[in-house]
ZADO-1210 file (C-alpha; in nm, 4 decimals, padded with zeros to 6 digits):
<atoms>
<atom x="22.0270" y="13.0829" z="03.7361" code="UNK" pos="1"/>
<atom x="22.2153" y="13.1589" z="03.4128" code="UNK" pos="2"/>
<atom x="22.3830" y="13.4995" z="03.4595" code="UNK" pos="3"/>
<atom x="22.2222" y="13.6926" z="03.7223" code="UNK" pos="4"/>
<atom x="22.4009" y="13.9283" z="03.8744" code="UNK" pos="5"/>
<atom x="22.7675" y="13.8147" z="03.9778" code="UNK" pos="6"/>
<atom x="22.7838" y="14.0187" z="04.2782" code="UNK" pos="7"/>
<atom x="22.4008" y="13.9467" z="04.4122" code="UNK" pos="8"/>
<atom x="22.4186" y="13.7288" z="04.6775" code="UNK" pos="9"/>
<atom x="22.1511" y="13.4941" z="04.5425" code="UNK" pos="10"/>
<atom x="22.3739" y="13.4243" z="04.3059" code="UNK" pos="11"/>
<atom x="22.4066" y="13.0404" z="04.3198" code="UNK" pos="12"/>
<atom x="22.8486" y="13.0365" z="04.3836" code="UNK" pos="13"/>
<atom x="22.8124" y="13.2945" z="04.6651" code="UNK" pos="14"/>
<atom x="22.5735" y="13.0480" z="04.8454" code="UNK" pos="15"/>
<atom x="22.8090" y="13.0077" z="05.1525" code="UNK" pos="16"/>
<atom x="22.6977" y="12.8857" z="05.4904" code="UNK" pos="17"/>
<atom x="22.7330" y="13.2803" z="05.6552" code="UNK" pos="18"/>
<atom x="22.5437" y="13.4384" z="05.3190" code="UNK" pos="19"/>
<atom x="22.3187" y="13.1818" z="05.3427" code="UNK" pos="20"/>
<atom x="22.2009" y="13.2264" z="05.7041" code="UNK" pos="21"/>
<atom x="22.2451" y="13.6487" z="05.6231" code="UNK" pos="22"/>
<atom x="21.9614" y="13.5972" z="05.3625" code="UNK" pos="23"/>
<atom x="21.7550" y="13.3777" z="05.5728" code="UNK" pos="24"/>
<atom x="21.7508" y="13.6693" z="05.8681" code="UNK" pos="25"/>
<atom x="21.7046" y="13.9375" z="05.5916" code="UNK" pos="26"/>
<atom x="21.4328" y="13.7314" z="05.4173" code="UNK" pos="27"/>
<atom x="21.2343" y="13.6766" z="05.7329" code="UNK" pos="28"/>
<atom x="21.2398" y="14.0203" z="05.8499" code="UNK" pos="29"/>
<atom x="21.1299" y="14.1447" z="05.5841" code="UNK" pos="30"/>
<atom x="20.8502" y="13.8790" z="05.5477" code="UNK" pos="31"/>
<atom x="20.7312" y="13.9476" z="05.8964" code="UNK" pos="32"/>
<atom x="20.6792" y="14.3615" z="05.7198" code="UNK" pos="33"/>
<atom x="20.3373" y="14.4095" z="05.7158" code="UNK" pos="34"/>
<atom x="20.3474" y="14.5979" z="05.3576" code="UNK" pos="35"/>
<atom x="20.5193" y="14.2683" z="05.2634" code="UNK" pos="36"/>
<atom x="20.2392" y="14.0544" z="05.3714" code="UNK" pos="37"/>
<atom x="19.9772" y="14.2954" z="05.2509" code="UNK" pos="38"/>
<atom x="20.1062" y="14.2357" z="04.8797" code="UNK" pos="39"/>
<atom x="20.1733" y="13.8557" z="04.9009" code="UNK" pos="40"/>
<atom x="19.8113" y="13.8509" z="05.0214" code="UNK" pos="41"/>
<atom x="19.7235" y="14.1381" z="04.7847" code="UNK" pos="42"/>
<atom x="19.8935" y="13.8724" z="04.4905" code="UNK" pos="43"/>
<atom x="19.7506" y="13.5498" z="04.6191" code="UNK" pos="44"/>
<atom x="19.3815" y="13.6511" z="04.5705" code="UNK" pos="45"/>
<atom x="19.4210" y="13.7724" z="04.2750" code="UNK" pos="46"/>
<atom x="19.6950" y="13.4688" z="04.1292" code="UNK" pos="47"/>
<atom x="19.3536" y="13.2681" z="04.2611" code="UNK" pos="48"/>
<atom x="19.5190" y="12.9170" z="04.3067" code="UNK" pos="49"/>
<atom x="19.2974" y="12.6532" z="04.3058" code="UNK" pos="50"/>
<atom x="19.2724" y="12.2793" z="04.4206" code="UNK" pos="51"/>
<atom x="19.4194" y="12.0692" z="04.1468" code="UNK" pos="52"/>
<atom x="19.6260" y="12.3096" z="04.0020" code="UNK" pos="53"/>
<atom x="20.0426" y="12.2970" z="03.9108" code="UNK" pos="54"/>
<atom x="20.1818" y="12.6173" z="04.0890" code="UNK" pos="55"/>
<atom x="20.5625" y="12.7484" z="03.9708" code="UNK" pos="56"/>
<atom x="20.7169" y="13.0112" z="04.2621" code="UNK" pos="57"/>
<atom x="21.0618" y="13.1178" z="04.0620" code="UNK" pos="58"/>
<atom x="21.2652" y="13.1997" z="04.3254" code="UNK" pos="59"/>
<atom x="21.0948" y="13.0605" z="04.6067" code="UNK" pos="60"/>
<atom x="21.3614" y="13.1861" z="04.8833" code="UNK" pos="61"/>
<atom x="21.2369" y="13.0226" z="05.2120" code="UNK" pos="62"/>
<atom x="20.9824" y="12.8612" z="05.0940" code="UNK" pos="63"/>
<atom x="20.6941" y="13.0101" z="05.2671" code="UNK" pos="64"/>
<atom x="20.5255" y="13.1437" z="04.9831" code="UNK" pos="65"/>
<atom x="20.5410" y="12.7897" z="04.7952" code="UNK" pos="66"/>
<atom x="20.3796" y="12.6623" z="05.0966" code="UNK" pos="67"/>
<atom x="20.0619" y="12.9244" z="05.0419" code="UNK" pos="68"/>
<atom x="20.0554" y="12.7756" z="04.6878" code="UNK" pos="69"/>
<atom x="20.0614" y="12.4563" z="04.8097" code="UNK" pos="70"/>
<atom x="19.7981" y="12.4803" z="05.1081" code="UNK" pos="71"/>
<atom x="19.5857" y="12.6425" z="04.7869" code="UNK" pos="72"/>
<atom x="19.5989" y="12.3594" z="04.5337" code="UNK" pos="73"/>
<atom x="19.5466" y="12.0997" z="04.7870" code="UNK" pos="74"/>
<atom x="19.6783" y="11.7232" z="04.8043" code="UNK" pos="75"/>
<atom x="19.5800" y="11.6394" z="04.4156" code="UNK" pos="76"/>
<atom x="19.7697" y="11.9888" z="04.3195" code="UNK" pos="77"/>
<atom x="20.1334" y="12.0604" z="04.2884" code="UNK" pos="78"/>
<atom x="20.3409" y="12.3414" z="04.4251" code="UNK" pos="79"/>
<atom x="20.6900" y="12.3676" z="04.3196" code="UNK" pos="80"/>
<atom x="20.9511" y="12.5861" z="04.4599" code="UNK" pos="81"/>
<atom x="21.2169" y="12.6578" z="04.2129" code="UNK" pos="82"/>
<atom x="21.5255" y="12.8006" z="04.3869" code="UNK" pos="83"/>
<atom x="21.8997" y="12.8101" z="04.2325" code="UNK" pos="84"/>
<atom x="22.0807" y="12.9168" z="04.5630" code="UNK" pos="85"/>
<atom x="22.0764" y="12.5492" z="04.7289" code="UNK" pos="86"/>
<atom x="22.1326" y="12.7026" z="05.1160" code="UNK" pos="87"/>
<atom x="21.8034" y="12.8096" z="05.0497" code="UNK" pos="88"/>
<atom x="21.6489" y="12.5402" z="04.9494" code="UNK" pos="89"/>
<atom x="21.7613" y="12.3392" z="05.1994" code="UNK" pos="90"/>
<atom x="21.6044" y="12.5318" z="05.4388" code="UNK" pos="91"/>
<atom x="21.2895" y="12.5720" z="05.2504" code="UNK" pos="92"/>
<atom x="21.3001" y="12.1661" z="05.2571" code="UNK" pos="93"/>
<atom x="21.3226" y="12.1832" z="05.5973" code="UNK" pos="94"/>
<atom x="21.0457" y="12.4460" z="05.6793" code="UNK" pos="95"/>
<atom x="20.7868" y="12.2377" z="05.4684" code="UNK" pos="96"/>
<atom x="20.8436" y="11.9057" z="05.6426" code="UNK" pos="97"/>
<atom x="20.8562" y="12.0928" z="05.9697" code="UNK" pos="98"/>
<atom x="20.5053" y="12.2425" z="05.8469" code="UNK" pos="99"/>
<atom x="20.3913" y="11.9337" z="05.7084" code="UNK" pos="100"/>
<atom x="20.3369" y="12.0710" z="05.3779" code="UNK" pos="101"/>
<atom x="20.3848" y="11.8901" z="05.0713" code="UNK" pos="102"/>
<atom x="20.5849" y="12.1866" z="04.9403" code="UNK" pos="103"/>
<atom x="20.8522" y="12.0886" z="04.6934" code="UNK" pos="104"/>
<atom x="21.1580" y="12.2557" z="04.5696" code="UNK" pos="105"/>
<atom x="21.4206" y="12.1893" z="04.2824" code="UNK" pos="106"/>
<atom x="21.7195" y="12.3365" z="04.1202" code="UNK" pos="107"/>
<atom x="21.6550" y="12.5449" z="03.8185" code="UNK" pos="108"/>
<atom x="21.7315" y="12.8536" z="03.5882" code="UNK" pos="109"/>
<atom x="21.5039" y="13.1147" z="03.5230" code="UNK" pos="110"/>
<atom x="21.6550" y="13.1632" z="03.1658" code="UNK" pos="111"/>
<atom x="21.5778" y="12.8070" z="03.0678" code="UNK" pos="112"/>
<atom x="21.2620" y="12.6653" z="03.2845" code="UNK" pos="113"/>
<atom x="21.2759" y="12.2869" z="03.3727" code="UNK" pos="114"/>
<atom x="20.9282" y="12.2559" z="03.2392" code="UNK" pos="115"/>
<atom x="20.7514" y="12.1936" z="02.9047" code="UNK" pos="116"/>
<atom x="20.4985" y="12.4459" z="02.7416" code="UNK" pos="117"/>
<atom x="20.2045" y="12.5126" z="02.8792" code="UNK" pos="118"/>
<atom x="20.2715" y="12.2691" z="03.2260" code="UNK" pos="119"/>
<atom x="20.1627" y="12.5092" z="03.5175" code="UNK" pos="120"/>
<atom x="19.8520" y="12.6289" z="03.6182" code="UNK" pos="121"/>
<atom x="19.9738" y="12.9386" z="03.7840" code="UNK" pos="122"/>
<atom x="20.3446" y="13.1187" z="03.7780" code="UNK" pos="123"/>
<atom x="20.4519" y="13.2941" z="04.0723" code="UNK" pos="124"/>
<atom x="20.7687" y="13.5177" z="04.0891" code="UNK" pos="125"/>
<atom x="20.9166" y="13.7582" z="04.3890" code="UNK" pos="126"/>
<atom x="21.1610" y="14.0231" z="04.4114" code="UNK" pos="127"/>
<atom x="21.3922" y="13.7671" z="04.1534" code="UNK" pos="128"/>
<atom x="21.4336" y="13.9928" z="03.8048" code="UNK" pos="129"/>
<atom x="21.5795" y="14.2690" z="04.0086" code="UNK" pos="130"/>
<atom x="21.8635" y="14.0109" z="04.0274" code="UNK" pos="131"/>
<atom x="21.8608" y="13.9454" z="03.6686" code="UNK" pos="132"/>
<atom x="22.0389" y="14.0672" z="03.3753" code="UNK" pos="133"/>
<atom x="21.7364" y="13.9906" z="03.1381" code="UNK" pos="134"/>
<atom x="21.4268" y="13.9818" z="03.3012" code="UNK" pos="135"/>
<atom x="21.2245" y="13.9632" z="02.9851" code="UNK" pos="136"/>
<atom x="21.3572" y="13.6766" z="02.8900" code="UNK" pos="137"/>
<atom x="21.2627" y="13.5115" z="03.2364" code="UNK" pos="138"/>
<atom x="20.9193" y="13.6118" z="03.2241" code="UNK" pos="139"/>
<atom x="20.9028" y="13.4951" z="02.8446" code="UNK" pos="140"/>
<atom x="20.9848" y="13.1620" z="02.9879" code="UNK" pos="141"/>
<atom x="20.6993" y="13.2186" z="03.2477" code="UNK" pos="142"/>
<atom x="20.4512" y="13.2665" z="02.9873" code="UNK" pos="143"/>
<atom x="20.5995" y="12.9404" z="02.7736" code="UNK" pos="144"/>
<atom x="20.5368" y="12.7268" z="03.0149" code="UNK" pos="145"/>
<atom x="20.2414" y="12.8927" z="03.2042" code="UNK" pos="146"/>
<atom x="19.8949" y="12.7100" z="03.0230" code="UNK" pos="147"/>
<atom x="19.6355" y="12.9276" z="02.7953" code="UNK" pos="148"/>
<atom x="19.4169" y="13.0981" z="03.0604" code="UNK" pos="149"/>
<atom x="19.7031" y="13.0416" z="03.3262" code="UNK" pos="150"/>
<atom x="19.7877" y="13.3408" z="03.5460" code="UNK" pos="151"/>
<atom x="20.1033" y="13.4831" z="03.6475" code="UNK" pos="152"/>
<atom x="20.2180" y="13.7007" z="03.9750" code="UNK" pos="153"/>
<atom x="20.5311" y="13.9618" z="03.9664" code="UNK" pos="154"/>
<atom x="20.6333" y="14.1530" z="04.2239" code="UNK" pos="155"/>
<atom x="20.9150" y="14.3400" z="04.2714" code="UNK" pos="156"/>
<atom x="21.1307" y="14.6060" z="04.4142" code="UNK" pos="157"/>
<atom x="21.1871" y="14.9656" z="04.2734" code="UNK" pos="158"/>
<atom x="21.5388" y="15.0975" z="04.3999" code="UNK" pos="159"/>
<atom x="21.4976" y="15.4043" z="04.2857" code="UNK" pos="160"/>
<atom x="21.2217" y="15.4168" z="04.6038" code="UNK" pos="161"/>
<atom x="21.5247" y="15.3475" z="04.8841" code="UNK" pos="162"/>
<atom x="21.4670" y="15.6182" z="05.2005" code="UNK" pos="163"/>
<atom x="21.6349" y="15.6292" z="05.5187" code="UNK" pos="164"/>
<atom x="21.5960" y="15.8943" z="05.7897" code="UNK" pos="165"/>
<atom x="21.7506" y="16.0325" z="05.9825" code="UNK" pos="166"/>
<atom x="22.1236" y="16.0534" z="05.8176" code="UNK" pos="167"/>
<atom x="22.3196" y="16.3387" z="05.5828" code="UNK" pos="168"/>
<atom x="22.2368" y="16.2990" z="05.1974" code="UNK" pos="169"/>
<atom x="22.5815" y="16.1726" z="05.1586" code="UNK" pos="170"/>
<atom x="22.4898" y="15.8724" z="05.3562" code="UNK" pos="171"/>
<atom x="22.1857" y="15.8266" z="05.2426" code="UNK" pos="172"/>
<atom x="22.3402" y="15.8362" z="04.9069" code="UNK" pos="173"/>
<atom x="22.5678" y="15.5887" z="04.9955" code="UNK" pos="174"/>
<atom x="22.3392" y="15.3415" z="05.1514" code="UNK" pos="175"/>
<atom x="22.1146" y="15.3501" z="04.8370" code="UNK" pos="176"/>
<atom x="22.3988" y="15.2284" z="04.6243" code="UNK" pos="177"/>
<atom x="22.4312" y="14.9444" z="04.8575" code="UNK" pos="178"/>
<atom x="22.0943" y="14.8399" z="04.8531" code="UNK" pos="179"/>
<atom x="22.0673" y="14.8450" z="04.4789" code="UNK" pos="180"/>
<atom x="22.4151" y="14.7197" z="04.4292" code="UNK" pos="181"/>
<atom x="22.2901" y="14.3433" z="04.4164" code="UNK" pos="182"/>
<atom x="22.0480" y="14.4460" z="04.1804" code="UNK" pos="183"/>
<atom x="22.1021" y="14.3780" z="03.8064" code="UNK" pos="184"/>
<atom x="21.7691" y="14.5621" z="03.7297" code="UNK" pos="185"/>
<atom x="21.7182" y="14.7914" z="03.9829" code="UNK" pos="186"/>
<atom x="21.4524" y="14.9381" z="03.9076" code="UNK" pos="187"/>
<atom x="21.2503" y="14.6329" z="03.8039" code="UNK" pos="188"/>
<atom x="20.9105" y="14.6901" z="03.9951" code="UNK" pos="189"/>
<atom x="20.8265" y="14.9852" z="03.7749" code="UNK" pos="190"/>
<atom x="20.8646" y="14.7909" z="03.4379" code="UNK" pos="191"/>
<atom x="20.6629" y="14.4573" z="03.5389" code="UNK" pos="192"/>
<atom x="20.3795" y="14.5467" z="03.3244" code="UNK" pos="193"/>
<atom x="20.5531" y="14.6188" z="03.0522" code="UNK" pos="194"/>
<atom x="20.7313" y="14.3327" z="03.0360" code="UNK" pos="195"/>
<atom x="20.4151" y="14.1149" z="03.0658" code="UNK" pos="196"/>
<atom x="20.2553" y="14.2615" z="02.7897" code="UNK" pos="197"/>
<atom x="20.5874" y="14.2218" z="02.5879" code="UNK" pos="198"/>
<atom x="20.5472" y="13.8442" z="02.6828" code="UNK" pos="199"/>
<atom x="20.1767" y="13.8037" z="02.5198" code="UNK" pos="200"/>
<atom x="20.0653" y="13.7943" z="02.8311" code="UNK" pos="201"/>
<atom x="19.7171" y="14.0321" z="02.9953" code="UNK" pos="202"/>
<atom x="19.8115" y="14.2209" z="03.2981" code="UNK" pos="203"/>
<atom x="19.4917" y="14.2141" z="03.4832" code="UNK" pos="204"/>
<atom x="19.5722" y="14.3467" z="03.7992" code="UNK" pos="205"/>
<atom x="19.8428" y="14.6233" z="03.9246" code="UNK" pos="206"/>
<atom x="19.9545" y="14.6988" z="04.3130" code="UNK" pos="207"/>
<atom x="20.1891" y="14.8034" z="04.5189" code="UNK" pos="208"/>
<atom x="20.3190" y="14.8637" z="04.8657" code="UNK" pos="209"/>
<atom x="20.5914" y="14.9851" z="05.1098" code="UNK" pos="210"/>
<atom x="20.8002" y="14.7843" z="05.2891" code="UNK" pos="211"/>
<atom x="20.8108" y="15.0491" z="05.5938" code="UNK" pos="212"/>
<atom x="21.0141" y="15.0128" z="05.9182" code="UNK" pos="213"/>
<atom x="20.8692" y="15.0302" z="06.2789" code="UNK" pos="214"/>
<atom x="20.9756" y="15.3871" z="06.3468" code="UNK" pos="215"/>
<atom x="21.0278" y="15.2870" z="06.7136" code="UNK" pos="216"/>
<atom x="21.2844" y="14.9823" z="06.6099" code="UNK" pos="217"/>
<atom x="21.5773" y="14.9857" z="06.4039" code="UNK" pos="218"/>
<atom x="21.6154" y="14.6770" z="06.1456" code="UNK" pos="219"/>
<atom x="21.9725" y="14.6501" z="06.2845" code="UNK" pos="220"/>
<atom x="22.0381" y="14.3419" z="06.0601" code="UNK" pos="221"/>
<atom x="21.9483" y="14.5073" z="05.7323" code="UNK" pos="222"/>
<atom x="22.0963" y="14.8349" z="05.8539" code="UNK" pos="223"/>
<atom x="22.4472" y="14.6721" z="05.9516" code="UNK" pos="224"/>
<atom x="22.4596" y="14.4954" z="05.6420" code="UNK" pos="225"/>
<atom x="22.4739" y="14.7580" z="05.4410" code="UNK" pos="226"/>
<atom x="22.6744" y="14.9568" z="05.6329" code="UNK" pos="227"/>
<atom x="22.9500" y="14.6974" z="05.6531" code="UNK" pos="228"/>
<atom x="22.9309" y="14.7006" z="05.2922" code="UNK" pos="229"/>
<atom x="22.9659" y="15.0772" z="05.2521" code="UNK" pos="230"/>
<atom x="23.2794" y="15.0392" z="05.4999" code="UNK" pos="231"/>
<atom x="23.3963" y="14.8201" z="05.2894" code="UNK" pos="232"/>
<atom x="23.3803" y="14.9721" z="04.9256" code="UNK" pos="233"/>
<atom x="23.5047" y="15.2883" z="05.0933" code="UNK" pos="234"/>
<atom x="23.1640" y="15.4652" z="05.0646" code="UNK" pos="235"/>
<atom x="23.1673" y="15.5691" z="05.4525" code="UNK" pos="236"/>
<atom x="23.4102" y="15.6002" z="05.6844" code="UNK" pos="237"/>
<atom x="23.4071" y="15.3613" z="06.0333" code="UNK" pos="238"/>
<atom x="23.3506" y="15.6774" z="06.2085" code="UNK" pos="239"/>
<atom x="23.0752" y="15.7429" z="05.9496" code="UNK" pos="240"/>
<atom x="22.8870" y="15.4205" z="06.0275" code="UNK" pos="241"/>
<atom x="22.9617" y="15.4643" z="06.4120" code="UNK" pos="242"/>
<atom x="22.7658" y="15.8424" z="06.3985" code="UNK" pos="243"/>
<atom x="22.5058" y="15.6861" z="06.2249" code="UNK" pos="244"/>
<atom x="22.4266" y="15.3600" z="06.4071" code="UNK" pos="245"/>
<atom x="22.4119" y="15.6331" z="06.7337" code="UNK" pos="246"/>
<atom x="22.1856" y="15.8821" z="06.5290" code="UNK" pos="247"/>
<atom x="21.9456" y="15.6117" z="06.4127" code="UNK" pos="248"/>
<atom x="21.9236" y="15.4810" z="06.7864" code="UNK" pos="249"/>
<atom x="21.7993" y="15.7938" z="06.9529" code="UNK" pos="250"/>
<atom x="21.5663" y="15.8614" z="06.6514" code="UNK" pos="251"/>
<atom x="21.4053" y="15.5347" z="06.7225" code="UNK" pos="252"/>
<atom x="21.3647" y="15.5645" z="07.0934" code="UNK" pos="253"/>
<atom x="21.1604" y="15.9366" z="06.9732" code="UNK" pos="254"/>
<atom x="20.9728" y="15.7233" z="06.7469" code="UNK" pos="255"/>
<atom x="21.1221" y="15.9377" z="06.4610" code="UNK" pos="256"/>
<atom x="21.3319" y="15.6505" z="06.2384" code="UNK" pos="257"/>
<atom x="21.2208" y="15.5751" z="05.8885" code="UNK" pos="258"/>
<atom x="21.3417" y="15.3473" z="05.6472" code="UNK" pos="259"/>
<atom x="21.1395" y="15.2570" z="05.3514" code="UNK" pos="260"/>
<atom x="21.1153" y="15.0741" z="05.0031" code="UNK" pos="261"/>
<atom x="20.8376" y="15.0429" z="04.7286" code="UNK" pos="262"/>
<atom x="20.7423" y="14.7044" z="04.5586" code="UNK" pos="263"/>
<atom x="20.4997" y="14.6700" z="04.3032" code="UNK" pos="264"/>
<atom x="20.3160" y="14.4389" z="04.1592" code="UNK" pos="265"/>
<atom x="20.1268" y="14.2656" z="03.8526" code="UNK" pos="266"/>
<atom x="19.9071" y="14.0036" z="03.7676" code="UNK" pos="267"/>
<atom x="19.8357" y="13.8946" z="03.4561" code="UNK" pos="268"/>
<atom x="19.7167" y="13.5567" z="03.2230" code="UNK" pos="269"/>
<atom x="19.8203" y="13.4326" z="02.9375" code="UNK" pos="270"/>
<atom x="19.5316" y="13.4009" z="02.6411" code="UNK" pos="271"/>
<atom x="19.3252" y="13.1652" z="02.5768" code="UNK" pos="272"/>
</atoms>
């Protein structure tokens, strides 16, 4: 994609072989979060693909979610995955044909849409303008290209929503930077409707739900990464991290850990 966010790893030059299998753990864990899966569901009913249709997922990640669209607009439909960070799609590519869905994904820009106006059906578009440096001009290309009385799905992350307990304010603090560091637009999931209705488009539909930890199990892949991170840009010390990893343990075994985000989302059409 044009300009993201330099420093995101989605960005399509950072798309080495150990980022690229990082994302893919982070990516499933979090889809395996039940808040997660309540709002893709939550989105899906209300996006309301149907056989026949031309489905867009911008940022399609793993490709599960393309493979919902494509299960929903059946064999004379068309679900396309479009997904910049090409470690990705490969193993998107190979999830579908493992799942024997006819799933398919392609190289594109957000910015600049592969697609004439008007050519999908239904636009679909996850936790991607956080990592963008001008998310209204992303979703303006949704609505070009989405068709009069086509509907488009948002969701996204609000930063600004990070918690993590237990640990001292100053780590807390620290950790929050980390997690919103990627993010160009950090506090994207608050502003999706506005930037709809910017677009021309009707928001129909507005949710929203937390992606909340087991608070008997530490995420110790999303933890550790941003702790390494923090180690790294100086944030915490080694001794810091060390402390913490030990705190978060024994809160977890008292069924007392908490770590917790809030995504939103949006659904709206463009008129007829």
């Amino acid at each position: 994609m044009t300009d993201p966010h330099p420093s995101s790893a989605f960005h399509a030059p950072n798309a080495d072989p150990a980022t690229t299998e990082w994302l893919v753990t982070v990516l499933d864990v979090q889809a395996a979060n039940p808040g997660v899966r309540r709002l893709r569901e939550w989105a899906h009913a209300h996006l309301a693909a149907r056989p026949g249709e031309r489905a867009l997922d911008i940022g399609s990640g793993t490709g599960s979610e393309t493979q919902v669209l494509a299960a929903a607009v059946g064999p004379d439909g068309i679900a396309t995955g479009l997904e910049p960070n090409h470690g990705l799609r490969a193993v998107a590519e190979r999830r579908a044909a493992e799942a024997g869905s006819p799933a398919r994904f392609v190289d594109g820009d957000a910015f600049a849409l592969p697609l004439p106006d008007g050519e999908v059906d239904v636009v679909r578009c996850e936790r991607v303008l956080q990592h963008l440096t001008d998310p209204a001009k992303a979703i303006a290309e949704m609505a070009r290209v989405v068709r009069p009385g086509g509907r488009v799905a948002l969701l996204d992350t609000d930063w600004a929503t990070f918690l993590l307990h237990p640990a001292s304010p100053e780590i807390r603090s620290a950790l929050a930077a980390i997690a919103q560091a990627p993010a160009a637009t950090p506090d994207a999931g608050r502003r999706l409707t506005g930037w709809l209705s910017a677009a021309g488009l009707t928001v129909d539909h507005v949710g929203a739900d937390v992606l909340l930890h087991e608070p008997g199990s530490v995420p110790w892949p999303l933890v550790r990464g941003l702790t390494t991170s923090a180690v790294a840009r100086e944030l915490i010390t080694e001794e810091q991290r060390d402390d913490l990893y030990a705190e978060l343990t024994t809160a977890a075994e008292q069924y007392a850990f908490h770590l917790s985000v809030t995504m939103f989302a949006a659904i709206a059409h463009r008129p007829l």
